[in-house]
ROKOLNU-487659 format. One line per field, with one value per residue (C-alpha): x, z, y; residue in three letters; residue number from 1. Coordinates in steps of 0.5 Angstrom, whole numbers. Example, Ala and Ser with C-alpha at 12.3 -4.5 7.8 and 13.67 -1.06 7.14 Angstrom:
<pts>
X = (25; 27)
Z = (16; 14)
Y = (-9; -2)
aa = (ala; ser)
i = (1; 2)
</pts>
This chain:
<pts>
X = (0; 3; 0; 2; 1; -2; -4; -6; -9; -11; -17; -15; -15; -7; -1; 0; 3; 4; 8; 10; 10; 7; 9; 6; 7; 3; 0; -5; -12; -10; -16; -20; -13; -12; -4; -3; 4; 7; 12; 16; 14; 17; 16; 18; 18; 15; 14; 10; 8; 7; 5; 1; -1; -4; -3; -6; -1; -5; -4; -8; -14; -10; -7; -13; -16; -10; -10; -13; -21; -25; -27; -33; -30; -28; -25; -17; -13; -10; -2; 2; 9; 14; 20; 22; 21; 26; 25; 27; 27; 24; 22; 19; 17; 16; 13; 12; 9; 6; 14; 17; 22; 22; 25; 27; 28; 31; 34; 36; 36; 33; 34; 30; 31; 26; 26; 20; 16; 11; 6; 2; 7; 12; 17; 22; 28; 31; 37; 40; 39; 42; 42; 45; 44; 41; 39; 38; 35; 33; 30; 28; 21; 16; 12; 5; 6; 4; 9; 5; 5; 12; 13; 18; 13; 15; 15; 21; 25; 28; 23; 16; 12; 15; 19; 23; 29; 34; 38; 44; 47; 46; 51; 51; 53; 53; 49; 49; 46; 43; 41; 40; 37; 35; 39; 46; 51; 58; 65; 69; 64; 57; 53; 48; 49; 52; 52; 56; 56; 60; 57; 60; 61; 57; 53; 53; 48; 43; 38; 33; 29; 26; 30; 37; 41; 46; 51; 57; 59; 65; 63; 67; 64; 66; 64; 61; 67; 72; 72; 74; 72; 77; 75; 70; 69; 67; 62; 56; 51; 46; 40; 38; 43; 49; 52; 58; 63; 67; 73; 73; 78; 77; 81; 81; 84; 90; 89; 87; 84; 82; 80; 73; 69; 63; 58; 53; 46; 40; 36; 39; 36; 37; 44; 48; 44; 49; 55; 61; 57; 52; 55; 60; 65; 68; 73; 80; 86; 91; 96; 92; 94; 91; 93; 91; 90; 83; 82; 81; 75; 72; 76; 79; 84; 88; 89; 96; 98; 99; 102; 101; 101; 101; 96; 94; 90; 83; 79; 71; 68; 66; 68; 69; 70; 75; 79; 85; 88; 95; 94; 101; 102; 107; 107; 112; 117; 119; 115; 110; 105; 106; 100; 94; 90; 83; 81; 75; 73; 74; 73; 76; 84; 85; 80; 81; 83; 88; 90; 96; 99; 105; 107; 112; 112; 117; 116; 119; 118; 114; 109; 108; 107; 102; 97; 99; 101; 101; 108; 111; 110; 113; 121; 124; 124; 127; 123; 126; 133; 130; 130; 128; 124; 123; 119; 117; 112; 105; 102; 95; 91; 90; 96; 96; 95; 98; 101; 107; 111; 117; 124; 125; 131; 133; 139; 139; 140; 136; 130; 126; 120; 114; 112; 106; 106; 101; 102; 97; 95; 97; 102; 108; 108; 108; 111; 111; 114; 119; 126; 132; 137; 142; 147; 141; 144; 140; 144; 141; 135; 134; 139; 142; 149; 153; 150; 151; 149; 146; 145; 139; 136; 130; 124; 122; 115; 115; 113; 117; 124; 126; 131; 128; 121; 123; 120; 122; 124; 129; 131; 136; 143; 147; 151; 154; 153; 157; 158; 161; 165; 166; 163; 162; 162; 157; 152; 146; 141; 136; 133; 128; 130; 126; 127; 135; 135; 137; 138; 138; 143; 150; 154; 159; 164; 168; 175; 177; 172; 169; 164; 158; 154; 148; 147; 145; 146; 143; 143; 138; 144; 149; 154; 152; 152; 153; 153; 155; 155; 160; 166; 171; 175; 178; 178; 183; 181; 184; 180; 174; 175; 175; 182; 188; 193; 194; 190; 188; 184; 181; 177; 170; 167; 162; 162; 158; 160; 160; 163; 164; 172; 178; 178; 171; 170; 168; 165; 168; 170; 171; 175; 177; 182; 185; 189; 191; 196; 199; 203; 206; 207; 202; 200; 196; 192; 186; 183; 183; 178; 178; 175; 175; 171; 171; 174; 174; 173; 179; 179; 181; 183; 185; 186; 187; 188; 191; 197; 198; 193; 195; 192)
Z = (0; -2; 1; -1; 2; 8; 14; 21; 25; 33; 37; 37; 29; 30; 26; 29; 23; 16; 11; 3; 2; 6; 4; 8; 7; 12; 13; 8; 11; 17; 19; 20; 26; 32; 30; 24; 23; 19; 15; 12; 14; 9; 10; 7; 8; 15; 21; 26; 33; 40; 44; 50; 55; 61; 63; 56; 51; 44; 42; 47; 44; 39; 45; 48; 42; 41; 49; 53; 53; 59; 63; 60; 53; 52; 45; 44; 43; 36; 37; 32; 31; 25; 22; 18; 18; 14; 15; 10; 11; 17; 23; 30; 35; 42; 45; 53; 55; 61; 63; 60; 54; 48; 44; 36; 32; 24; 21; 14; 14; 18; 17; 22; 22; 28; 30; 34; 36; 40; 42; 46; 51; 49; 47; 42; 40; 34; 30; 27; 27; 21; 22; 18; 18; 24; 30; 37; 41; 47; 49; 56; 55; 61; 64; 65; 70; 77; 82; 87; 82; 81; 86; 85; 83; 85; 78; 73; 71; 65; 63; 64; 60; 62; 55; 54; 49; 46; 40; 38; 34; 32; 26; 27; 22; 21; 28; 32; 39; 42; 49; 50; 57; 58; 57; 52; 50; 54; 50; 52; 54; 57; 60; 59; 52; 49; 42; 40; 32; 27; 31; 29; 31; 33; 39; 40; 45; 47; 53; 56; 61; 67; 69; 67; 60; 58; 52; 49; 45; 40; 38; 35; 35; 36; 41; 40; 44; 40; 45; 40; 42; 37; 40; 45; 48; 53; 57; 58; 64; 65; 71; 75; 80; 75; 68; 69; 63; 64; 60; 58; 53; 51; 46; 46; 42; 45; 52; 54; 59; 61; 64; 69; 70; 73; 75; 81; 81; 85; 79; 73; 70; 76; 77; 71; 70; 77; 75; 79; 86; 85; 80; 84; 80; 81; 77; 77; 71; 69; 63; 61; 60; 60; 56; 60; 54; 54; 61; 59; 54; 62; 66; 61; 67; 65; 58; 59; 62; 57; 60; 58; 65; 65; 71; 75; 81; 84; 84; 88; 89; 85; 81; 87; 92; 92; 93; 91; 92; 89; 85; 80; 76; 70; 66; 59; 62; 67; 75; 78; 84; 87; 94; 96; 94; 97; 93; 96; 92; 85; 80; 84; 85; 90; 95; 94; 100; 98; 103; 99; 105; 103; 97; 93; 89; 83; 80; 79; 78; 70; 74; 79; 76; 70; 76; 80; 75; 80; 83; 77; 80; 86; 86; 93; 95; 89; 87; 80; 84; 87; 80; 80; 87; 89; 95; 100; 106; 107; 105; 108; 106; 99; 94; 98; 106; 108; 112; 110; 114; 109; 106; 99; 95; 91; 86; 93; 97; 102; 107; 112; 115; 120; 117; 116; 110; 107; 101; 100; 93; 96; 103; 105; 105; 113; 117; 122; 124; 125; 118; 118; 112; 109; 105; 102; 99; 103; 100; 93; 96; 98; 94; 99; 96; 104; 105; 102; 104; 110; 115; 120; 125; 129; 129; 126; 126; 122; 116; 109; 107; 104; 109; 108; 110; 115; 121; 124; 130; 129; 135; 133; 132; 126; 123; 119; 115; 109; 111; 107; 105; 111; 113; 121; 124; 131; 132; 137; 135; 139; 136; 132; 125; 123; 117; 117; 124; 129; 136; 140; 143; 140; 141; 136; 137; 130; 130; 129; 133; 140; 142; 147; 147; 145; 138; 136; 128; 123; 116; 114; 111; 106; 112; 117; 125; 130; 137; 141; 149; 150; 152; 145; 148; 142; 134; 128; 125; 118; 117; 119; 114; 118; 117; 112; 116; 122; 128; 133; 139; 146; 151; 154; 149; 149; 141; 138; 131; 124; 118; 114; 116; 120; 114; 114; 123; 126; 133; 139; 141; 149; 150; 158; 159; 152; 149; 142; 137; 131; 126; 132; 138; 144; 146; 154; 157; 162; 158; 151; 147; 140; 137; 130; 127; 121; 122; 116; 112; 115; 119; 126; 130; 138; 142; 150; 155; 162; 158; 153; 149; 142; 137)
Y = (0; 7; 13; 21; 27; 23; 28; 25; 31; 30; 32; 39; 40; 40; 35; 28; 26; 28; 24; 26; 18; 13; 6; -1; -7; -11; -18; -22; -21; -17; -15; -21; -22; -19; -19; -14; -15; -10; -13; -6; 2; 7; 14; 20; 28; 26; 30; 27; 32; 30; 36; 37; 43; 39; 33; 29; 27; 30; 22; 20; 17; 13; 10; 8; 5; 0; -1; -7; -7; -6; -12; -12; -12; -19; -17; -17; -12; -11; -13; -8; -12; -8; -12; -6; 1; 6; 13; 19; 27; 26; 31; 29; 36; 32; 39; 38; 45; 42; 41; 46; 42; 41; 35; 35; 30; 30; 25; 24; 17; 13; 4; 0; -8; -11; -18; -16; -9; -11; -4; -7; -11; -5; -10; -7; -12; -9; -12; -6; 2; 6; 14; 19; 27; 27; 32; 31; 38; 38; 46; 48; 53; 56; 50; 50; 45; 48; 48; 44; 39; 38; 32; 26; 20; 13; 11; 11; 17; 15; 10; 12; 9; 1; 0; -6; -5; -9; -7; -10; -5; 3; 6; 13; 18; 26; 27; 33; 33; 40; 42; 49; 52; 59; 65; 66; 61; 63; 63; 55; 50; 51; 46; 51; 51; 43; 43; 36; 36; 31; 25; 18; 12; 6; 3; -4; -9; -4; -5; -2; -5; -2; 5; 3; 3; -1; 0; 0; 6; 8; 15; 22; 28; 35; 41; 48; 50; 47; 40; 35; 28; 24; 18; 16; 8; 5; 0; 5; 5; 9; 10; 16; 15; 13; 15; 11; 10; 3; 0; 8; 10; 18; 21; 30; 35; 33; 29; 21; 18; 11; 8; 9; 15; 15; 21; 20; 24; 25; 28; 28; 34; 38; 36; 37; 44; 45; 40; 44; 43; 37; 31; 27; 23; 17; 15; 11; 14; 10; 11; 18; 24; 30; 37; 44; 46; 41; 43; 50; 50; 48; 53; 59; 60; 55; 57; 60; 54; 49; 44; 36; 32; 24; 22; 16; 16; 15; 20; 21; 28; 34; 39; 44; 39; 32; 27; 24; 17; 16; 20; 21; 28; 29; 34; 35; 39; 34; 37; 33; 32; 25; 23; 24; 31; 33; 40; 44; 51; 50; 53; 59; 57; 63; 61; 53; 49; 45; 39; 35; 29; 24; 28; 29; 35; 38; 45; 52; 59; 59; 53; 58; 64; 60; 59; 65; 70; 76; 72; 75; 82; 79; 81; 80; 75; 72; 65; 66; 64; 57; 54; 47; 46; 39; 39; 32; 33; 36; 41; 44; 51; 57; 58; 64; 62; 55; 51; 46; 41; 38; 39; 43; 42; 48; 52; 55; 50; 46; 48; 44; 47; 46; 53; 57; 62; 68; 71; 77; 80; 87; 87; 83; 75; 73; 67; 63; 56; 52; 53; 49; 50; 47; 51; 55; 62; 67; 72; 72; 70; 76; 80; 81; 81; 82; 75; 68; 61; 59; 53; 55; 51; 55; 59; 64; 70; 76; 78; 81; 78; 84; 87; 94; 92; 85; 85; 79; 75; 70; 64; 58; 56; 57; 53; 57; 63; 67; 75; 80; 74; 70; 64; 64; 58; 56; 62; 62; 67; 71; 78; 82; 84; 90; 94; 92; 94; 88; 88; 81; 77; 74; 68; 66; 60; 61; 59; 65; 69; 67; 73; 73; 80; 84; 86; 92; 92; 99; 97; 103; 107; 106; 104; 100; 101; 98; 98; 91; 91; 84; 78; 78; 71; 71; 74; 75; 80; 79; 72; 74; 80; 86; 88; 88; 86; 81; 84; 79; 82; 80; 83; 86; 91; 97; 99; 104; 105; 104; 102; 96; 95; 99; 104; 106; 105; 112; 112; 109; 103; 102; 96; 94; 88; 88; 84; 87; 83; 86; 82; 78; 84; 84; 89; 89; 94; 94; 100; 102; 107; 108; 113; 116; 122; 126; 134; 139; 132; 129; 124; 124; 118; 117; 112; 113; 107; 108; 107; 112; 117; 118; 122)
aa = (unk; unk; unk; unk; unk; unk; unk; unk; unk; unk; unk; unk; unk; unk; unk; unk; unk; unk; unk; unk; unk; unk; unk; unk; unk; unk; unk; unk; unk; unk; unk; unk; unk; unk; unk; unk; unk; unk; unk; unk; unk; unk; unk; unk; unk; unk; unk; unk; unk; unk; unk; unk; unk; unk; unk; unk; unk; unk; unk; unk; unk; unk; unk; unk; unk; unk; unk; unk; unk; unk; unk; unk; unk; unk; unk; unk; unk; unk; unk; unk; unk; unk; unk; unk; unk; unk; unk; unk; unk; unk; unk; unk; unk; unk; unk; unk; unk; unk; unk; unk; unk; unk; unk; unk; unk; unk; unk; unk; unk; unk; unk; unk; unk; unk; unk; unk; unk; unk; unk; unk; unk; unk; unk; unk; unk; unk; unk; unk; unk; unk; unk; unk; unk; unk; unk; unk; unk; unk; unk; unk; unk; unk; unk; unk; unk; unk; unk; unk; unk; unk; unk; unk; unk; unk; unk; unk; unk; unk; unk; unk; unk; unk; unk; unk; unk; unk; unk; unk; unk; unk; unk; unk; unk; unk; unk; unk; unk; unk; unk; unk; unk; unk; unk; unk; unk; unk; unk; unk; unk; unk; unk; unk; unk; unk; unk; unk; unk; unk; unk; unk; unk; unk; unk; unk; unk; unk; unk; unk; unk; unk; unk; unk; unk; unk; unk; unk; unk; unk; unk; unk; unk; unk; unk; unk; unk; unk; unk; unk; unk; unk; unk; unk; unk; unk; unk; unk; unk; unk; unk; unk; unk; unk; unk; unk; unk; unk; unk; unk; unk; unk; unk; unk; unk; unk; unk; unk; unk; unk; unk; unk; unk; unk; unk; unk; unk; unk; unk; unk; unk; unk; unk; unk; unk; unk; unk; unk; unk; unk; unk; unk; unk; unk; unk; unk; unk; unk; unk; unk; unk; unk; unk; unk; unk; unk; unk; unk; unk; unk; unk; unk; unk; unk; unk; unk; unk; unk; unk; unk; unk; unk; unk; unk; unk; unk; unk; unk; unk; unk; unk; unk; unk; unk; unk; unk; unk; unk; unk; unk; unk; unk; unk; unk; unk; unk; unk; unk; unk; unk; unk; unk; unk; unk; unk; unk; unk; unk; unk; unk; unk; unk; unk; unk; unk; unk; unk; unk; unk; unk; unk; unk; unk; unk; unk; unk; unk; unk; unk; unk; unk; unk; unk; unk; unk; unk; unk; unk; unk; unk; unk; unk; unk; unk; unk; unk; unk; unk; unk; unk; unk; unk; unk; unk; unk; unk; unk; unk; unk; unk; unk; unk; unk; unk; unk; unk; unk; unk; unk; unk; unk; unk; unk; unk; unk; unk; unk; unk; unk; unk; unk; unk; unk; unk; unk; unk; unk; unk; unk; unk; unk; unk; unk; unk; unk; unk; unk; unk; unk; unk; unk; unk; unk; unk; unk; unk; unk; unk; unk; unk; unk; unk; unk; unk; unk; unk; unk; unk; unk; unk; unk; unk; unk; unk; unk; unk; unk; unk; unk; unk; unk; unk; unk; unk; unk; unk; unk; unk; unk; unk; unk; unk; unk; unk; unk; unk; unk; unk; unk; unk; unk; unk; unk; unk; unk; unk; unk; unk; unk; unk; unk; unk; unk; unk; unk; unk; unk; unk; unk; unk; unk; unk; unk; unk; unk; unk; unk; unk; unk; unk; unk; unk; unk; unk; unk; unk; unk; unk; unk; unk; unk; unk; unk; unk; unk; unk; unk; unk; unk; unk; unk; unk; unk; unk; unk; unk; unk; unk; unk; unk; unk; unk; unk; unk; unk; unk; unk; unk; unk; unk; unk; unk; unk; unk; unk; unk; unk; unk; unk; unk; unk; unk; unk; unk; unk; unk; unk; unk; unk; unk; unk; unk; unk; unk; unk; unk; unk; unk; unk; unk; unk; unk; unk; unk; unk; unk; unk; unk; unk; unk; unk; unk; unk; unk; unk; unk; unk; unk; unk; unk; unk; unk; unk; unk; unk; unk; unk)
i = (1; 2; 3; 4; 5; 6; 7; 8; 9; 10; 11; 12; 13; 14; 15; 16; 17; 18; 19; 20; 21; 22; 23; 24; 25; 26; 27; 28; 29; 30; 31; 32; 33; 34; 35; 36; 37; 38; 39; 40; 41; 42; 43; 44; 45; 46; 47; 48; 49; 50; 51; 52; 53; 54; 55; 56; 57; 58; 59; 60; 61; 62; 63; 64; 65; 66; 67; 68; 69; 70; 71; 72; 73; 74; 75; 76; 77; 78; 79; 80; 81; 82; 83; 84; 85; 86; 87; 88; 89; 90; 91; 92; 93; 94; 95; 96; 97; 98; 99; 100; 101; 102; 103; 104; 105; 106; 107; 108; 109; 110; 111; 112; 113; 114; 115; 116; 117; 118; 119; 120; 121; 122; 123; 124; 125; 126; 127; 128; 129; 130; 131; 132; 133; 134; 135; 136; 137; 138; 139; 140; 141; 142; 143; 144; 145; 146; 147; 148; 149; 150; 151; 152; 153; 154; 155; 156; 157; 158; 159; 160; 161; 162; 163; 164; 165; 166; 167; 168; 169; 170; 171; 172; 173; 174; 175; 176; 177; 178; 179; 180; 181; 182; 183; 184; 185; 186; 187; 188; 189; 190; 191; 192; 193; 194; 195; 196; 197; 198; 199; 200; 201; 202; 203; 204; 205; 206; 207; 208; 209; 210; 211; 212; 213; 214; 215; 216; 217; 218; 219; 220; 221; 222; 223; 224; 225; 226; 227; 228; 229; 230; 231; 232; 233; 234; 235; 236; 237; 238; 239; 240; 241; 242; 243; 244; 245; 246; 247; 248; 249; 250; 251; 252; 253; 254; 255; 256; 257; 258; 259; 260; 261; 262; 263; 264; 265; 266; 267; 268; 269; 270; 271; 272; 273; 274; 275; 276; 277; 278; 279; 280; 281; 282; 283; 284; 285; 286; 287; 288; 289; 290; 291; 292; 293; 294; 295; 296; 297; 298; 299; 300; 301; 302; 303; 304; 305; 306; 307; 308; 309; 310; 311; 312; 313; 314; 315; 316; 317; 318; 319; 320; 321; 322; 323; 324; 325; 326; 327; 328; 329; 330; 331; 332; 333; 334; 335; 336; 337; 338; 339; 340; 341; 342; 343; 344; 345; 346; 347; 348; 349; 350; 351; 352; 353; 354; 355; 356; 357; 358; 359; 360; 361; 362; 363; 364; 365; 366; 367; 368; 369; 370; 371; 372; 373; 374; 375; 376; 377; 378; 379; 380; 381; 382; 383; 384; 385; 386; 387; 388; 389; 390; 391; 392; 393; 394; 395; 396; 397; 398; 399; 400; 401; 402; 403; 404; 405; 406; 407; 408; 409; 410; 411; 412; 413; 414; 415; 416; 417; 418; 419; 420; 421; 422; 423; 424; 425; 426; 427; 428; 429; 430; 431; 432; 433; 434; 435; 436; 437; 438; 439; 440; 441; 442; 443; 444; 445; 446; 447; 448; 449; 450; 451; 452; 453; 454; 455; 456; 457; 458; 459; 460; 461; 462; 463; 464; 465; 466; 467; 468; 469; 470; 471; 472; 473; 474; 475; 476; 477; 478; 479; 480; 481; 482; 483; 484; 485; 486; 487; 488; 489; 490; 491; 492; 493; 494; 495; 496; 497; 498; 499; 500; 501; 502; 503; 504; 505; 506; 507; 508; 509; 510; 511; 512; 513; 514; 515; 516; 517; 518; 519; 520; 521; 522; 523; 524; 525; 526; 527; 528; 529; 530; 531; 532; 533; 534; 535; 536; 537; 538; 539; 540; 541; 542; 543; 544; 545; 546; 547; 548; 549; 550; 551; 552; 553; 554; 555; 556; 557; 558; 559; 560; 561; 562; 563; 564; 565; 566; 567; 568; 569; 570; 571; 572; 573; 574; 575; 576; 577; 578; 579; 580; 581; 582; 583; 584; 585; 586; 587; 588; 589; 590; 591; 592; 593; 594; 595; 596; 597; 598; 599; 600; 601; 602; 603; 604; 605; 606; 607; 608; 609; 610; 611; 612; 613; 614; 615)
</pts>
């Protein structure tokens, strides 16, 4: 039976279905049967139309004739069965005002091969499902609905009217799927706005029975924001708690992922419209890698970043909060990110909890800037300088204020810490906690150039490491430490540094020095001050770069002068039970005072002892 320009109207005079060419081949004397079997259906420049705008279906007085009879009615049902149907230039609008969504189907082609389709039980097993040039839209519009009406039934959510599906393969070529919700498409990905085009592939053993769908999938596509989906494998379940995707392999402009990811929901629609907060991921990576290039069509803050990072690990959370166990990181330029990370606060990295325990880190100066470019503004101290930072501890807070417990290695030498950092936007960096050092170049950290490397082992509280704006107070011992050239030995130090003002208590036990006092120390000017109240035990003034020739000195000092060595002293220096040894001749006396000033522009220097004064 061949039909043109069949039209199919509903109760209210509007289109069900219109069909340039309708084409049946059906049973011989089927209607003497109650079982019509509809061998071939053909249809071509169709559009078919389900609408409603109340809780009734504009099909539903065909539903109700082809349904089962009253008890009074002992009459069967007519069973509908199908074998093949093959569709072209076809259009089907599901217009759901009642709800608020409209669905749309167009498909160039469309060859269905059944073994059996039974409307009346709602069986569907189908052996092959051909489509090609098809669109799949999904739009959200005002619904009628009452808000009093829109309550969770205890019905199926995805399968409502109870059908029974199983197709054993589905060929997909040239598709296109569309969900549009309210409001503009943003630039990058939208999950208001997806639009997957160039769909290809083929899904394989599907089923469809009660509220669960089961598949295996192998698709391409290509998204509105430039995502590509090179390839797309995987064993697919769906249900209305669960997509999961098992046996995954993804391929992406420039990423691949495998092999297990899965998104939890309470209700599907509502959660993935709040996909960051709501949706929680499972998902287990192995041999992938990922490209921040990709990651940046979700969060455009990381377009700069370009970096290619090798992962593993289990992941389980959302977006904006998760956890990851053993999880390995590694990007093309050789750092990475080794332990178990939880995340909190995504997609706003500033104010993102991190907790990283039994980590081991490797990253430098361009990694940190590319995730916090106002570092780049950020000169003392000098991150730069630390080079390649390999980084073994914990780590617990905000890129800008945290706590960490663990031991660095450095171009400037190595540091352990039990410390907690800020680094505030505007304002100096603080700290406080516990530092030990090992060999680290404290100079060049801080440019500096009167210091170099440094053993510490103490605490320390303050803020800036700047010397013109630190205000610190340091406690520990000193291994050693490298000044104006001289690497003094054993110090134990207790003093605040304030704008390159230090004032504490000093005990040095060098082998050249052995000095116990209370330090006064200005570095404000160009040349520093000093004013020292302490025992010298012993000193070679030579060695330790404070004089030229051979000085050595001992005795119990008030000094109160500045200068970088004897040829800039000015001040005075006081000295009681003085032993002065120059180039082998001793001096002894029980007081000595040394002066030095500048008269007229010369400089004038006195020394007067119980002894001698001398001008």
């Amino acid at each position: 039976m061949n039909l043109e320009k069949t039209l199919i109207r509903d109760r209210q005079k509007d289109t069900l279905l219109y069909a340039g060419n309708l084409k049946l081949r059906i049973t011989d004397w089927f209607f003497l049967k109650d079982t019509i079997e509809l061998k071939y259906i053909g249809l071509e420049d169709a559009l078919i139309k389900q609408q409603r705008s109340d809780s009734v279906w504009n099909f539903k007085f065909i539903a109700d004739y082809f349904s089962s009879p009253s008890s009074s009615n002992k009459k069967q049902p007519i069973v509908l069965r199908f074998q093949k149907i093959d569709l072209k230039n076809i259009t089907y609008i599901k217009n759901d005002l009642w709800v608020g969504e409209k669905q749309v189907l167009k498909a160039g082609s469309v060859l269905l091969d059944a073994k059996d389709i039974n409307l009346v039980k709602n069986r569907f097993v189908i052996n092959s499902i051909d489509l090609d040039n098809f669109l799949f839209a999904t739009y959200d519009l005002p619904g009628l609905r009452p808000e009093r009406v829109k309550v969770k039934t205890p019905g199926m959510y995805f399968n409502e009217a109870g059908l029974d599906i199983t197709v054993k393969r589905i060929s997909i070529t040239d598709g296109e799927y569309l969900n549009y919700k309210s409001g503009r498409p943003e630039a990058g990905f939208d999950g208001r706005h997806i639009d997957f085009r160039d769909i290809n592939g083929s899904i394989n053993n599907v089923s469809f029975i009660q509220d669960t769908i089961r598949a295996n999938i192998d698709l391409s596509s290509r998204e509105r924001s430039g995502l590509d989906v090179r390839k797309l494998s995987a064993r697919l379940r769906l249900t209305p708690q669960i997509m999961e995707f098992s046996n995954l392999l993804l391929k992406t402009n420039r990423s691949e992922l495998r092999d297990y990811y899965a998104m939890r929901f309470e209700d599907f629609n509502d959660d993935m419209n709040h996909y960051i907060g709501r949706v929680i991921m499972d998902a287990y990576f192995k041999n992938s890698q990922v490209s921040t290039d990709d990651i940046a069509f979700f969060a455009p803050e990381m377009r700069s970043w370009k970096k290619l990072v090798r992962l593993s690990g289990k992941f389980h959370g959302t977006v904006e909060d998760f956890n990851a166990k053993q999880l390995f990181m590694r990007s093309n330029d050789g750092n990475y990110v080794t332990g178990d990370l939880r995340m909190k606060g995504l997609p706003d990295i500033e104010k993102t909890q991190i907790i990283l325990s039994n980590g081991s880190v490797r990253t430098n100066y361009e990694n940190l800037v590319a995730i916090v470019p106002e570092v780049r503004q950020m000169h003392n101290p000098d991150l730069k300088a630390l080079g390649d930072v390999q980084f073994n501890g914990n780590f617990s807070g905000t890129i800008r204020s945290f706590t960490t417990t663990g031991t660095m290695r450095t171009q400037l030498g190595g540091v352990y810490a039990n410390i907690g950092l800020q680094f505030p936007r505007h304002g100096e960096p603080k700290y406080n906690g516990v530092v030990q050092t090992e060999q680290f170049n404290l100079g060049k950290f801080i440019h500096e150039p009167l210091l170099g490397n440094v053993a510490f082992n103490g605490t320390v509280k303050g803020s800036s490491f700047s010397l013109p704006s630190m205000s610190s107070q340091i406690d520990g011992k000193i291994s050693n430490i490298e000044i104006k050239g001289y690497n003094y030995k054993n110090l134990v130090v207790n003093g605040t540094f304030l704008k390159k003002y230090f004032r504490g208590e000093l005990k040095v036990d060098d082998p050249n020095i052995d000095f116990t006092s209370t330090v006064e120390v200005d570095f404000t000017h160009d040349i520093p001050r000093f004013n020292v109240l302490g025992d010298l035990v012993k000193s070679n003034l030579q060695k330790i770069n404070l004089a030229n020739e051979h000085i050595e000195l001992t005795g119990l000092f008030d000094l109160n002068f500045s200068g970088r060595n004897i040829d800039e002293f000015l001040g005075s220096a006081k000295i009681l039970n003085a032993i002065v040894t120059h180039e082998n001749e001793k001096i002894t006396f029980d007081s000595l005072v040394l002066e030095s000033a500048l008269v007229n522009g010369n400089k004038i220097l006195s020394a007067r002892s119980n002894e001698f004064d001398i001008t």
